[in-house]
C-alpha positions as CSV (number, residue, x, y, z in Angstrom):
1,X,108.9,84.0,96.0
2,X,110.3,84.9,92.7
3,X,113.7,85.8,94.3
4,X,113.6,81.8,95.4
5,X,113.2,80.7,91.5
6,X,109.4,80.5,91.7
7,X,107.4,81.4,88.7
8,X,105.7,84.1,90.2
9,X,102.2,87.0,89.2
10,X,101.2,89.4,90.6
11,X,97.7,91.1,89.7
12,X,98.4,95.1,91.4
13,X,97.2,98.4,90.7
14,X,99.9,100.2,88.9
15,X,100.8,103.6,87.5
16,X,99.4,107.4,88.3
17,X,95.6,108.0,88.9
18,X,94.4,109.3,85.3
19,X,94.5,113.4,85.6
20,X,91.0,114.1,85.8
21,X,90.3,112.0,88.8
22,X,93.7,113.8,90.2
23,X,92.7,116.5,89.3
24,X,89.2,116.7,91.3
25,X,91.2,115.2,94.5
26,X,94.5,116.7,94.2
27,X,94.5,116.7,98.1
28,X,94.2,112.7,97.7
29,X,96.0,111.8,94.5
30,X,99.2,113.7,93.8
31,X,100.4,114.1,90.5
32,X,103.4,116.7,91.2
33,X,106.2,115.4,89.4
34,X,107.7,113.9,92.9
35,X,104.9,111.5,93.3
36,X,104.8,111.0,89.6
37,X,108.5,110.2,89.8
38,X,108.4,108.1,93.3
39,X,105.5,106.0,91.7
40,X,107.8,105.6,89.1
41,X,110.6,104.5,90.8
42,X,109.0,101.8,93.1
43,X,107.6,100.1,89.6
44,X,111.1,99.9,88.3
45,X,112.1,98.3,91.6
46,X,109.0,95.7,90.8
47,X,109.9,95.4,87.2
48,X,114.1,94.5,88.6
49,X,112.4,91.5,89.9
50,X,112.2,88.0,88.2
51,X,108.4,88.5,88.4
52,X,105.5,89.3,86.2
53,X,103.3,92.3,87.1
54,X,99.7,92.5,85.9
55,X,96.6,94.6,86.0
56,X,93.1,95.1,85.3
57,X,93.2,95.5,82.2
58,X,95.1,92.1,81.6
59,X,92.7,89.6,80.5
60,X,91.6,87.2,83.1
61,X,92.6,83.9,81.0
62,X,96.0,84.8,81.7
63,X,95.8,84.1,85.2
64,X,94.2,80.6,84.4
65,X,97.4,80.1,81.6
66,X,99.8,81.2,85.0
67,X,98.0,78.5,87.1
68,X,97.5,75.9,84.6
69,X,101.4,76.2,84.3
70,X,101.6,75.8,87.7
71,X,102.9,79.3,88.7
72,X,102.1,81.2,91.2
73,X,99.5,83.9,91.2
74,X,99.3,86.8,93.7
75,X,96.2,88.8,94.5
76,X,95.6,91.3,97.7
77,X,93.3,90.3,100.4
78,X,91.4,93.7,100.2
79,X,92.7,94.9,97.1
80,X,90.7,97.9,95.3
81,X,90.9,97.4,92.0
82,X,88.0,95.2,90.4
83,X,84.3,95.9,89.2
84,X,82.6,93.5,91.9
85,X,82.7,92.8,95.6
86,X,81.1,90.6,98.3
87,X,80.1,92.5,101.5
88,X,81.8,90.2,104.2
89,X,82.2,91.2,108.2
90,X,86.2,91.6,108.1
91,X,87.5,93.0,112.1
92,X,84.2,93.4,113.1
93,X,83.3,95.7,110.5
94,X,81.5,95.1,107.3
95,X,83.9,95.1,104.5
96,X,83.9,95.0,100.6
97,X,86.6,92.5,99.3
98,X,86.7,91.2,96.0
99,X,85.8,87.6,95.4
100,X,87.9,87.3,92.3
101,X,90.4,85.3,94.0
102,X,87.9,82.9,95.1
103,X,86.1,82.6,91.9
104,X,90.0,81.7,90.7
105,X,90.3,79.1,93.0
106,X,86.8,77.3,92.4
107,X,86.9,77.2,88.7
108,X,90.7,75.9,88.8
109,X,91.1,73.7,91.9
110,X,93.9,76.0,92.7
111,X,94.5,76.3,96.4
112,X,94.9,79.3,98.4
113,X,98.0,80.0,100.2
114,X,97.7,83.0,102.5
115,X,100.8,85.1,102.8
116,X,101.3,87.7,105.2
117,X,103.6,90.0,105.8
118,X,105.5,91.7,109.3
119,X,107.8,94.1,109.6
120,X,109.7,93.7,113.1
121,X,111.1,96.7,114.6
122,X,114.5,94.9,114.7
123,X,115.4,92.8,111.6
124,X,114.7,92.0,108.0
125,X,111.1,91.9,107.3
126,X,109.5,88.2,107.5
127,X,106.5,86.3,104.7
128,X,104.2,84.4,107.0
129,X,102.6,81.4,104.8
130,X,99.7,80.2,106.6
131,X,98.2,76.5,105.3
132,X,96.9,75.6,101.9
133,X,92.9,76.2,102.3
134,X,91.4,73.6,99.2
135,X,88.4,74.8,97.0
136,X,86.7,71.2,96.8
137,X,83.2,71.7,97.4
138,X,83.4,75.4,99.0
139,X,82.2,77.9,97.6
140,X,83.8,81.3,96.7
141,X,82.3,83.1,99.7
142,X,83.4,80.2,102.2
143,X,86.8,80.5,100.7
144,X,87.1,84.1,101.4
145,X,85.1,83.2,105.2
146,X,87.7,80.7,105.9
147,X,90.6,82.8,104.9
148,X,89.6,85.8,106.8
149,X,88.5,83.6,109.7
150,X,91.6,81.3,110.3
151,X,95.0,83.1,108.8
152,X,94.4,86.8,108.5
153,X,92.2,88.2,111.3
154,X,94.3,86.6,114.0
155,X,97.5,87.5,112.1
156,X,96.5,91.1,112.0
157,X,94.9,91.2,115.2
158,X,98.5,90.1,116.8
159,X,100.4,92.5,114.1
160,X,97.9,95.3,113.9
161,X,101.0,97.6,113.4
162,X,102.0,96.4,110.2
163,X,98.2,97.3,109.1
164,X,98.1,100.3,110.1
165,X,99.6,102.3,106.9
166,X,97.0,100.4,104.8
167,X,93.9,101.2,107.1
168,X,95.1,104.8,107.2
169,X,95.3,105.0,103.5
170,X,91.8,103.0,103.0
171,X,90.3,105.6,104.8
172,X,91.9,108.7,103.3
173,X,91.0,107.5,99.9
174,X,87.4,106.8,101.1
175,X,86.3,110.2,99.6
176,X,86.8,109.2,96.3
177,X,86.8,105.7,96.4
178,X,83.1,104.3,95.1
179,X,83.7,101.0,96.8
180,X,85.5,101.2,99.8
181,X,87.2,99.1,101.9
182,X,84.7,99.5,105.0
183,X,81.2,100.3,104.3
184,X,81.3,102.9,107.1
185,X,83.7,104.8,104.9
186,X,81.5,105.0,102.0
187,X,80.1,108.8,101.9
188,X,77.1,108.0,99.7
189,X,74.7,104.4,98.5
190,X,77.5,104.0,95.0
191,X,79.0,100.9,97.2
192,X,75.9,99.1,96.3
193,X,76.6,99.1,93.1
194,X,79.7,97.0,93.2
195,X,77.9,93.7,95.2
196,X,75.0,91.5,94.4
């Protein structure tokens, strides 16, 4: 999207895990200086693009300011990072996925495009855009519903290979991951914590 001229943010977890969290997971989150430097290298490979990259610690009026401009915003479906999530039933499981996007939405009339991505085993990799769901009159919770229910689930359910690296790395991180993405994951009650 960026590379086609369109003002274009995305909110993504960036960096290395902070060393003490590496530290008691080093099985999990690998600090050696390869993944140090490979985690390096794919953000300057972000940064070459005409695109704005932004995290959690960026202040949440700035992706108001990106839409009020008109731009583009990007958030993850099922991304981790964020402080609250809405238990929702997500491939016939239950799932935690933040609502952030829908808030977004509601309070700024913005709609929501869903993107999704395949990888073909022959050829260039290819940005599905499924149509524009509106906010008017939905709440954030039918937003994400409708979403879930009418682009992605039957995108990944006829692409389930092009998931399958982000499942598998979901799961491994489950051990240290408070929140995560399945509830059936979750070693211990902290989920709870994150919803309500």
């Amino acid at each position: 999207l960026s590379l086609s001229g369109f003002p274009y943010t995305q909110y993504a977890a960036r960096g290395v895990p902070p060393p003490e969290l590496a530290a008691a997971n080093p099985s999990l989150m690998r600090r050696s200086r390869l993944a140090v430097a490979a985690r390096e290298a794919r953000e300057r490979s972000e940064d070459s693009l005409p695109a704005q990259f932004v995290t959690m610690d960026t202040s949440v009026r700035h992706l108001y300011r990106c839409l009020e401009n008109n731009e583009l915003v990007g958030i993850a479906l099922e991304g981790r990072i964020g402080r609250r999530f809405e238990k929702v039933e997500f491939l016939g499981r239950e799932a935690l996925l933040n609502p952030g996007p829908y808030k977004l939405a509601c309070s700024t009339g913005a709609a929501l495009v869903p993107a999704l991505c395949h990888s073909p085993a022959n050829g260039r990799n290819v940005c599905t855009f499924r149509p524009p769901v509106f906010p008017e009159k939905r709440s954030p919770r039918e937003l994400l519903e409708i979403c879930l229910k009418q682009a992605v689930e039957p995108f990944l359910r006829s692409h389930p290979s092009d998931y399958g690296l982000w499942l598998a790395h979901c799961r491994m991180r489950a051990g240290v991951d408070d929140h995560p993405l399945f509830i059936d994951y979750a070693r211990d009650e902290r989920w709870r914590r994150h919803t309500g």
